[in-house]
C-alpha positions in Angstrom: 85.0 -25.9 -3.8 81.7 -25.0 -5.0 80.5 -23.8 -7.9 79.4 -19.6 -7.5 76.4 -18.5 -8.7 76.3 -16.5 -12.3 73.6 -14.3 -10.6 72.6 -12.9 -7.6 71.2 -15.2 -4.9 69.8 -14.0 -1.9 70.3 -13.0 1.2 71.3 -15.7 4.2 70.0 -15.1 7.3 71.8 -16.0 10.8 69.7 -18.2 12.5 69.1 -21.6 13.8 70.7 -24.3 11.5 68.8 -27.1 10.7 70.2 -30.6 10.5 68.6 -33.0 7.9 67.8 -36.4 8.8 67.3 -38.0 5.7 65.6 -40.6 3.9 65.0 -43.1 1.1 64.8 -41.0 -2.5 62.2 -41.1 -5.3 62.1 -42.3 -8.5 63.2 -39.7 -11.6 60.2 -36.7 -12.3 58.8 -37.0 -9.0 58.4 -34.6 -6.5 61.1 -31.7 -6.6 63.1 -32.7 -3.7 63.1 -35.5 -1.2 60.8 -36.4 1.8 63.0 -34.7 4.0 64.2 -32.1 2.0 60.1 -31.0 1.9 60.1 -31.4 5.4 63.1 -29.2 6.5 61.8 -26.4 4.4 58.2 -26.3 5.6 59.8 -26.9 9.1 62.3 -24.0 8.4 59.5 -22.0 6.7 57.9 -21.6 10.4 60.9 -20.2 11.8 60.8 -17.5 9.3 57.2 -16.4 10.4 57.0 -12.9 13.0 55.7 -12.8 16.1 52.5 -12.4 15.6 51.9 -15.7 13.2 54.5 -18.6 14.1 53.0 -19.3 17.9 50.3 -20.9 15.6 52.1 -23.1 13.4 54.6 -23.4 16.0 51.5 -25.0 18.4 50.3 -27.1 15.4 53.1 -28.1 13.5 52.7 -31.4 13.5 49.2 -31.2 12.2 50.9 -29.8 9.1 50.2 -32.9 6.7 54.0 -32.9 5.6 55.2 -33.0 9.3 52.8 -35.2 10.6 54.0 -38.2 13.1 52.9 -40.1 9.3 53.4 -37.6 7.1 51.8 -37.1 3.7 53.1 -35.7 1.0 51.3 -34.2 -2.4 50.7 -36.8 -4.9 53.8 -36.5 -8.0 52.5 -34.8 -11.4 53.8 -33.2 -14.1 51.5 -30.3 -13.5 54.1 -29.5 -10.6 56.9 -28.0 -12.6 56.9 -25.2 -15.8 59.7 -25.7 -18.0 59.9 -22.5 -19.3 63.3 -22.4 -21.5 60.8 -24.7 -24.2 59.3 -21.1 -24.3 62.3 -18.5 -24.5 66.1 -18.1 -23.0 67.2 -16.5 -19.3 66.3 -14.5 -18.2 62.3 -14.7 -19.4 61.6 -11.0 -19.3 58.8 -11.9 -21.5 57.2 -14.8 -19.7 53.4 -15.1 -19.9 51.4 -13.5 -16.9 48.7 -15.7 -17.0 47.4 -19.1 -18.3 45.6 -18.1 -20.4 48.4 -15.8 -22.2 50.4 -18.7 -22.1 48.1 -20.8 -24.5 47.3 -17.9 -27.0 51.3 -17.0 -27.2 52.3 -20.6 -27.8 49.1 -23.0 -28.0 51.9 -25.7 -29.3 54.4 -25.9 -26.8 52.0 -25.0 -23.6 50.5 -28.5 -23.0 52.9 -30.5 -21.5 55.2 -27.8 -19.8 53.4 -27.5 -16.1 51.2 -25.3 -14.2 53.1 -24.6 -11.5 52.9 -20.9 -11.3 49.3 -21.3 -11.4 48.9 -23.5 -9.0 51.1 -21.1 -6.4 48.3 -18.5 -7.3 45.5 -21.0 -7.2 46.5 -22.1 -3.2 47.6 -18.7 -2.3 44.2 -17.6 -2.8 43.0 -21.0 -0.9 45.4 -19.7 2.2 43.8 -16.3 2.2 40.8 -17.8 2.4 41.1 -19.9 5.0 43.0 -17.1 7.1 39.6 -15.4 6.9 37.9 -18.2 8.2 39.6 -19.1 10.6 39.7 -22.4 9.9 42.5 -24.3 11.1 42.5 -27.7 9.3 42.4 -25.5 5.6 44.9 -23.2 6.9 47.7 -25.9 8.1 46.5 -28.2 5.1 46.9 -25.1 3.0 50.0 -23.7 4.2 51.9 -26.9 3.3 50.8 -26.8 -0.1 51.8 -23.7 -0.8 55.2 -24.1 0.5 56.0 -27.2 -1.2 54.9 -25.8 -4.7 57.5 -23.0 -3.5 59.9 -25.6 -3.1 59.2 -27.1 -6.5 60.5 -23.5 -8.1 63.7 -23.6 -6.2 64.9 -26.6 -8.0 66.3 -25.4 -11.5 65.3 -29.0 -13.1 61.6 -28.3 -12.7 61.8 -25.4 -14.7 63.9 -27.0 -17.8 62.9 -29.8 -20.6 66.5 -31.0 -19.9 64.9 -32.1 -16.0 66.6 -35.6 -16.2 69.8 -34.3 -17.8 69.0 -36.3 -20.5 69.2 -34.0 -23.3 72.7 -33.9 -22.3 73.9 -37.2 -21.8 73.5 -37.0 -17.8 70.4 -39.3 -17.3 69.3 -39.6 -13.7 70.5 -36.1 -12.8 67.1 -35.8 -11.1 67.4 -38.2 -8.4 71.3 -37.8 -8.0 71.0 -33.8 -7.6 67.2 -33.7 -6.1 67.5 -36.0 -3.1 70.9 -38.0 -3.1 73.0 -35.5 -2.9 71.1 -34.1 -0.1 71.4 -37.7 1.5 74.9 -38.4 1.3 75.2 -34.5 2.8 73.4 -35.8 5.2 74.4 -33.4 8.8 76.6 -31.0 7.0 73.3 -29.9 4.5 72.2 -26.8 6.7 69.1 -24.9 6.1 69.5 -21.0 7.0 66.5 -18.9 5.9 66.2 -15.2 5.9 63.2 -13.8 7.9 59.8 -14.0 6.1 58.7 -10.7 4.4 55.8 -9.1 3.0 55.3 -9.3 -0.8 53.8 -6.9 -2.8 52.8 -8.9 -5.4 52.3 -12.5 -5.0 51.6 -13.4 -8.3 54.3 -11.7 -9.9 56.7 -13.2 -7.4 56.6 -16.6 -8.8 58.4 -15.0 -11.9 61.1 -13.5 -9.2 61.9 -17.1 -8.5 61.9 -18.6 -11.3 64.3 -16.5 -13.2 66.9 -16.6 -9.7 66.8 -20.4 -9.4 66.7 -21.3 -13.5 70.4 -19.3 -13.1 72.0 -22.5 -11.3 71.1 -24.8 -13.7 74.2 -24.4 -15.9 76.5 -24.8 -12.8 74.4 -27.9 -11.9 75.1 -29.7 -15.1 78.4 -28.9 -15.0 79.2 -29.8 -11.4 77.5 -33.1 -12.3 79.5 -33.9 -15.5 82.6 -32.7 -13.4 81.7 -35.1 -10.5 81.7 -37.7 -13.1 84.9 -37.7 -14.7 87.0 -40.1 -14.0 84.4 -42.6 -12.6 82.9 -45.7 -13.1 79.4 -45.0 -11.8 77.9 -43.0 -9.2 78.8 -44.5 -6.0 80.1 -43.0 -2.8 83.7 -41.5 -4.6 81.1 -39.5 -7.4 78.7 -38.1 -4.7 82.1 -36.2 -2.2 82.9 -35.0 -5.3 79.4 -33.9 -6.6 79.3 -32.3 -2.9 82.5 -30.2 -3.5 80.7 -28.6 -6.5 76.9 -28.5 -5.8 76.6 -29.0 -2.0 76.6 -25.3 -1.0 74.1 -24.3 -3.6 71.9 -27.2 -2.6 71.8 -25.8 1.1 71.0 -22.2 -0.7 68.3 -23.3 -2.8 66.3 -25.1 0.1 67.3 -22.1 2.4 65.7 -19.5 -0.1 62.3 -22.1 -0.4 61.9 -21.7 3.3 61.9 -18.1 2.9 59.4 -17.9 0.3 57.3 -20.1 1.6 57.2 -18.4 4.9 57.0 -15.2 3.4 53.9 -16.2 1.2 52.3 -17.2 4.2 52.8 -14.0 5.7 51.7 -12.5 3.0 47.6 -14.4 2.6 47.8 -13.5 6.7 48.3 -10.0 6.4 45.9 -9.8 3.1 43.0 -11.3 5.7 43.4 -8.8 8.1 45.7 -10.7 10.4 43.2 -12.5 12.0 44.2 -13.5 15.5 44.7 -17.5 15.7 45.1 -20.0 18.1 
């Protein structure tokens, strides 16, 4: 069975369910998820999109650097995370706003921790931008960055110093929880997004997400040290078990990224004007 959440999740749309074919993993502290874990949730993120917006990305999806015929994926940095219990406990009520704030409030700890709320806001304003351009390359280019910094938030490791597990005995809990769970899943990893929405305050939003995904974390440790027990290594026997306690929330956490990344995308369309785009 898998683990429940200790806070409220989301909503789950019905809609299509996408099947992940997936592929070789990274490395520990690289990108949040897996090639193909990126993939399904820009992919997914299109579906999300209304009428009036997903005939274009739908038309040029594959000229979406990420689901290219050779794809290309953002380059791995540390700026791509924000580990934001070195600051202060769940539920971060008092998080810095800006990053600015963030260096007067705590000039020691702030270097080192990540930019990635920052760099949501910095390539949301890109996206608008582009929108009123109309120009297709920056839009497409710039949609898939934005949705895979999204991503990045909806994994609870890239917002902890604990990202490895190794401030808790569970080195490689990146790679064993980020992308080979999700490959061992393989077909029975589904990815069900809600329909996009408007959001009222993009910036603020990042915060939204960060304090619902940082709530898994605690289950995720768990679930790993539980899938452990007993076992050698982590082989085939350790990753049905690690399935039984983390699979379901895996499949929710890329579900919700698809959302958001869709709905921020909605969002820098309708702040253009809604340009019309073919």
């Amino acid at each position: 069975m898998a683990l429940m959440p200790s806070g409220q999740w989301g909503r789950r749309m019905a809609g299509a369910v996408l099947v992940l074919a997936l592929g070789a993993g990274r490395p520990p502290r690289a990108a949040a998820w897996g090639p193909a874990a990126e993939q399904a949730v820009v992919s997914r993120a299109i579906e999300t999109l209304p009428k009036g917006l997903k005939p274009f990305y739908k038309t040029h999806r594959y000229e979406i650097p990420s689901l290219a015929l050779e794809p290309v994926f953002p380059e791995d940095s540390a700026d791509r995370r924000f580990a934001i219990d070195r600051l202060m406990p769940w539920p971060f009520a008092d998080a810095p706003r800006s990053e600015k704030e963030l260096k007067q409030r705590y000039p020691d700890q702030a270097a080192g921790m990540g930019r990635l709320p920052w760099l949501i806001q910095e390539s949301y304003v890109r996206l608008v931008e582009a929108f009123k351009e109309g120009d297709k390359v920056k839009i497409l280019t710039e949609s898939d960055t934005l949705a895979l910094l999204v991503a990045e938030v909806h994994n609870p490791l890239t917002l902890t110093d604990n990202a490895d597990g190794q401030k808790t005995g569970q080195h490689g809990l990146w790679v064993r929880s980020s992308v080979k769970l999700a490959e061992a899943m393989k077909d029975r990893l589904k990815v069900e997004p809600d329909a996009a929405r408007y959001l009222d305050d993009p910036n603020e939003y990042f915060f939204a997400m960060m304090e619902s995904s940082y709530v898994w974390l605690d289950n995720l440790l768990y679930a790993d040290l539980l899938a452990k027990k007993g076992k050698a290594g982590y082989g085939e026997i350790f990753f049905e078990s690690f399935e039984m306690r983390a699979g379901r929330n895996l499949g929710d956490r890329l579900s919700k990224a698809a959302e958001d990344a869709g709905s921020y995308w909605y969002t820098a369309w309708t702040a253009a004007g809604r340009p019309s785009l073919k």
